[in-house]
VMD Tcl script that builds the backbone (N, CA, C; Angstrom):
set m [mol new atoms 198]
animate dup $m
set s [atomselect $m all]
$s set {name element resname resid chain x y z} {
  {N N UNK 1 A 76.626 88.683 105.731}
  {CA C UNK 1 A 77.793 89.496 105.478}
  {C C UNK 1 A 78.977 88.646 105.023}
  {N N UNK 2 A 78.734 87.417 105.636}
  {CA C UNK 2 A 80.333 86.526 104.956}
  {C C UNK 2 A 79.946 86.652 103.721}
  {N N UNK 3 A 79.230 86.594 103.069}
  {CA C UNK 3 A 78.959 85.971 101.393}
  {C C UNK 3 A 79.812 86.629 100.568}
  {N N UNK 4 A 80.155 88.398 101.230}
  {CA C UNK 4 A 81.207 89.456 100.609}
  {C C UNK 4 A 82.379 89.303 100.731}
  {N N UNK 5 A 82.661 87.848 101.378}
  {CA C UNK 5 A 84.044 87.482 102.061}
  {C C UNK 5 A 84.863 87.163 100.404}
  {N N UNK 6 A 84.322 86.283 99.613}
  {CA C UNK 6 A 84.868 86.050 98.494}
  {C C UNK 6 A 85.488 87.592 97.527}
  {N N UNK 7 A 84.645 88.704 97.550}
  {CA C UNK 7 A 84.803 89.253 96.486}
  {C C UNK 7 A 85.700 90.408 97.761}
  {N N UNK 8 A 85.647 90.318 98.617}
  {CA C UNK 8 A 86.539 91.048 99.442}
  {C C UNK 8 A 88.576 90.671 99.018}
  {N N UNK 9 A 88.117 89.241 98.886}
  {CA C UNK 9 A 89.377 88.436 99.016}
  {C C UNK 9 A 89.797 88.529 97.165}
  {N N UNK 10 A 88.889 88.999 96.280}
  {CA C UNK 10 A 88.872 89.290 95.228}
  {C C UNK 10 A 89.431 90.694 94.717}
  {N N UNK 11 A 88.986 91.916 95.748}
  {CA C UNK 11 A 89.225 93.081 95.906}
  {C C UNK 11 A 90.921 93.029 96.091}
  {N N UNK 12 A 91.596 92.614 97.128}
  {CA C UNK 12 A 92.731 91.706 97.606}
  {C C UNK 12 A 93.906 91.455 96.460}
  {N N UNK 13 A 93.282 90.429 95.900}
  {CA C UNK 13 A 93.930 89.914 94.640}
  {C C UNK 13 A 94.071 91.366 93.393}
  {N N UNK 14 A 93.071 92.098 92.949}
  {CA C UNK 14 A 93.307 92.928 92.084}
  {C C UNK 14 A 94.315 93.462 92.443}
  {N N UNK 15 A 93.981 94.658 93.577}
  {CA C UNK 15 A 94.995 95.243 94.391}
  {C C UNK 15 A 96.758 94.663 94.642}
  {N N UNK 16 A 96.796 93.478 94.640}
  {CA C UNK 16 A 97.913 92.947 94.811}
  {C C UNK 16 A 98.358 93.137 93.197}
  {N N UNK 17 A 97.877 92.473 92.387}
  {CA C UNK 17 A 98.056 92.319 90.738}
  {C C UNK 17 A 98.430 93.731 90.407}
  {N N UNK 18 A 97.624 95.085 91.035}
  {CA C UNK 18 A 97.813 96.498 90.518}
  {C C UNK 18 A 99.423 97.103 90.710}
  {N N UNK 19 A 99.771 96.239 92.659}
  {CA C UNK 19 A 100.568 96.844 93.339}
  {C C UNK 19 A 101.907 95.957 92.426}
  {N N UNK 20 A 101.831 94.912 91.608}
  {CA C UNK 20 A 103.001 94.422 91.491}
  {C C UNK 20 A 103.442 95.194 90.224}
  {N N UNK 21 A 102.363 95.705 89.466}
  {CA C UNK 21 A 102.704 96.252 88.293}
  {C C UNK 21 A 103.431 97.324 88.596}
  {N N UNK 22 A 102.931 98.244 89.350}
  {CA C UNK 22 A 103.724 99.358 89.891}
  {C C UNK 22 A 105.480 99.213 90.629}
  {N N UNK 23 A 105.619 97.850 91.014}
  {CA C UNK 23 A 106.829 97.783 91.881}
  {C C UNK 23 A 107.692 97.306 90.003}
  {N N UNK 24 A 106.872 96.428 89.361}
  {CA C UNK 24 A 108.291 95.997 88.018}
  {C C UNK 24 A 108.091 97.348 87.108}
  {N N UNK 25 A 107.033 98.186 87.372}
  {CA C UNK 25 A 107.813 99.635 86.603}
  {C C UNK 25 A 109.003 100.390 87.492}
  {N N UNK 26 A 108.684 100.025 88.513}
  {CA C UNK 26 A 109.426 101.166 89.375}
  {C C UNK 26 A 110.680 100.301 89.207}
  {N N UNK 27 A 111.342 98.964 88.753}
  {CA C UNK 27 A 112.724 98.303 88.168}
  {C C UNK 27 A 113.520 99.326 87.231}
  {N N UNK 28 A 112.550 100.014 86.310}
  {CA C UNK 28 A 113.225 100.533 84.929}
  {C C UNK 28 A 114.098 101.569 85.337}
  {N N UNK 29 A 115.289 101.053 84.610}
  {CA C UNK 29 A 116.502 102.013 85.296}
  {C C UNK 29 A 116.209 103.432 84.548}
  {N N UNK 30 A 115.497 103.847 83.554}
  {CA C UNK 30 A 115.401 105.122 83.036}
  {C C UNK 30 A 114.348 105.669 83.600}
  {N N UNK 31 A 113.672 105.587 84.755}
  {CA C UNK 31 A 112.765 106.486 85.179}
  {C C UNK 31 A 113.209 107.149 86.015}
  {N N UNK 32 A 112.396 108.858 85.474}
  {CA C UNK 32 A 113.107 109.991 85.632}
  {C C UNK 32 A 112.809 110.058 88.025}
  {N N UNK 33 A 113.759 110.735 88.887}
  {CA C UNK 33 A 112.575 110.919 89.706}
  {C C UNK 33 A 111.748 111.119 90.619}
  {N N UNK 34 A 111.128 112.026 89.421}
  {CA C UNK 34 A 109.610 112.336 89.501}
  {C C UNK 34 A 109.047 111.252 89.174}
  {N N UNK 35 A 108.976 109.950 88.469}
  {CA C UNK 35 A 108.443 108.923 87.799}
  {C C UNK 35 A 108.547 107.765 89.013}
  {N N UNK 36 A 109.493 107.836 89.526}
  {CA C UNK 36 A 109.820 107.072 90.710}
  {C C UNK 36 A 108.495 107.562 91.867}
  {N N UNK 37 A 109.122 108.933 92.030}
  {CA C UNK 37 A 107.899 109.300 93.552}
  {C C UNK 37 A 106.847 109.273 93.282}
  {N N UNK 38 A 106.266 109.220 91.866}
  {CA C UNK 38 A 105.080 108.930 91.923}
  {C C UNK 38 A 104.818 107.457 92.161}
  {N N UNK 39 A 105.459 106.861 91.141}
  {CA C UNK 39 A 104.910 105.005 91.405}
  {C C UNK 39 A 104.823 104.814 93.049}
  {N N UNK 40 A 106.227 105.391 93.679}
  {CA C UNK 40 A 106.466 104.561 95.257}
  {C C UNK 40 A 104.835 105.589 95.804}
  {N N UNK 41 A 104.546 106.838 95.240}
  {CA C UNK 41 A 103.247 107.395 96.574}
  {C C UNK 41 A 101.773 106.021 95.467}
  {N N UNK 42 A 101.675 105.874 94.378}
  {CA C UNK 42 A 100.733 105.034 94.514}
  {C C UNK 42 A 100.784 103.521 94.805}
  {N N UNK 43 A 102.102 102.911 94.191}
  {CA C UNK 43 A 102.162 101.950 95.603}
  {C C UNK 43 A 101.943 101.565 97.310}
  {N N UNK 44 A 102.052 103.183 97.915}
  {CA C UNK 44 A 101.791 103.544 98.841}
  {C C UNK 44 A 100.200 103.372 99.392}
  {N N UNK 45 A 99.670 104.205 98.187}
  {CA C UNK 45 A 98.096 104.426 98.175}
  {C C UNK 45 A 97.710 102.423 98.380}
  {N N UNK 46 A 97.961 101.662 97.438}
  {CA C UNK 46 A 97.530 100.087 97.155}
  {C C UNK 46 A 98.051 99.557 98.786}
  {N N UNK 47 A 98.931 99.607 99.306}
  {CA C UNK 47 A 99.070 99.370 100.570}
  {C C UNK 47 A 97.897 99.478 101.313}
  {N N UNK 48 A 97.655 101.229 101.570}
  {CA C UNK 48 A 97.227 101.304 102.745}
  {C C UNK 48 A 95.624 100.489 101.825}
  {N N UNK 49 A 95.277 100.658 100.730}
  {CA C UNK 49 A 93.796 100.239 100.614}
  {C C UNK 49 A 93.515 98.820 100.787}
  {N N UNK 50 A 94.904 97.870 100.719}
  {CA C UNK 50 A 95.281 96.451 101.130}
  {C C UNK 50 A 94.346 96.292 102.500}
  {N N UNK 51 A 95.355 97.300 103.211}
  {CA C UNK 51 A 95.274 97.332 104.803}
  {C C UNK 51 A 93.726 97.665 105.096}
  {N N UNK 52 A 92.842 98.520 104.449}
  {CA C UNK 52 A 91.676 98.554 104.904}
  {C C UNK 52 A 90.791 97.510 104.564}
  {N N UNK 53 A 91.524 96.546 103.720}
  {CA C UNK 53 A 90.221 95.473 103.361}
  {C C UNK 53 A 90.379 94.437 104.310}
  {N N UNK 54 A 92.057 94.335 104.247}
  {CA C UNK 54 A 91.999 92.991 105.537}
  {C C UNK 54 A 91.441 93.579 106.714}
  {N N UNK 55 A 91.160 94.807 106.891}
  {CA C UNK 55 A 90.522 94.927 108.480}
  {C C UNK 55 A 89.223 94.528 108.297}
  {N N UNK 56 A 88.431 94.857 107.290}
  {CA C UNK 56 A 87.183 94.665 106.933}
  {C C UNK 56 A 87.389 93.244 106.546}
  {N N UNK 57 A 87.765 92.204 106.346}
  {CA C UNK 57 A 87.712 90.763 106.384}
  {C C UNK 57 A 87.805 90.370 107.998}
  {N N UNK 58 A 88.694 91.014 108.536}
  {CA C UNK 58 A 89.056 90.407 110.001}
  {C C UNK 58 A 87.720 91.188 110.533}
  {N N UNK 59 A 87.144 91.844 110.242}
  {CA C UNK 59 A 86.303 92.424 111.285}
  {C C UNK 59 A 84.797 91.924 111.079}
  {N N UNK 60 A 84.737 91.048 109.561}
  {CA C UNK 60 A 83.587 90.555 109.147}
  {C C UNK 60 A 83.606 88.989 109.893}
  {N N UNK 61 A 85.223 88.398 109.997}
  {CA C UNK 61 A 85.076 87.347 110.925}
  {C C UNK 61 A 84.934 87.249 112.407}
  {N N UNK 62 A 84.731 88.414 112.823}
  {CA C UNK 62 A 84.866 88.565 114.296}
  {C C UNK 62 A 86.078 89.155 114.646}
  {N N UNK 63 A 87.373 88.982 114.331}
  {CA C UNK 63 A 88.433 89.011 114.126}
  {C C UNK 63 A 89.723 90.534 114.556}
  {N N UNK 64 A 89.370 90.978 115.346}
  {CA C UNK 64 A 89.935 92.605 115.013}
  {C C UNK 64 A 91.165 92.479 115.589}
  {N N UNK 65 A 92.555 91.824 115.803}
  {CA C UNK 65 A 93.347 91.518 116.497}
  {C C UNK 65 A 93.910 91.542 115.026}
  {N N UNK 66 A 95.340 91.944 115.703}
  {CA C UNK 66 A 96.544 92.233 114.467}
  {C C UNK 66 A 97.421 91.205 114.632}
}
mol reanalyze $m
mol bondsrecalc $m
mol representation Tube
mol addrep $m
């Protein structure tokens, strides 16, 4: 099961790369918003799916402590 540790930590990285795109759109002073609440609910969404992988890394190391 570690061997998924890499592409877990890969999963991680996209997710981070997805979530930053969403925070330098959500900069542009002309978004209407509706354009806003959407970016901040799928930024939202990249969070919590953040949060389920590091549990699944911590829980593949033994690890379940916050």
């Amino acid at each position: 099961m570690k061997a998924d540790l890499p592409r877990a930590f890969a999963d991680i990285t996209a997710r981070l790369e997805d979530a930053h795109a969403l925070a330098v759109e959500g900069q542009r002073r002309d978004n209407s918003p509706d354009m806003q609440r959407a970016l901040a609910c799928h930024l939202r969404m990249a969070v919590v799916a953040m949060g389920g992988i590091v549990s699944e890394i911590k829980q593949t190391l033994g690890d379940a402590r916050d």
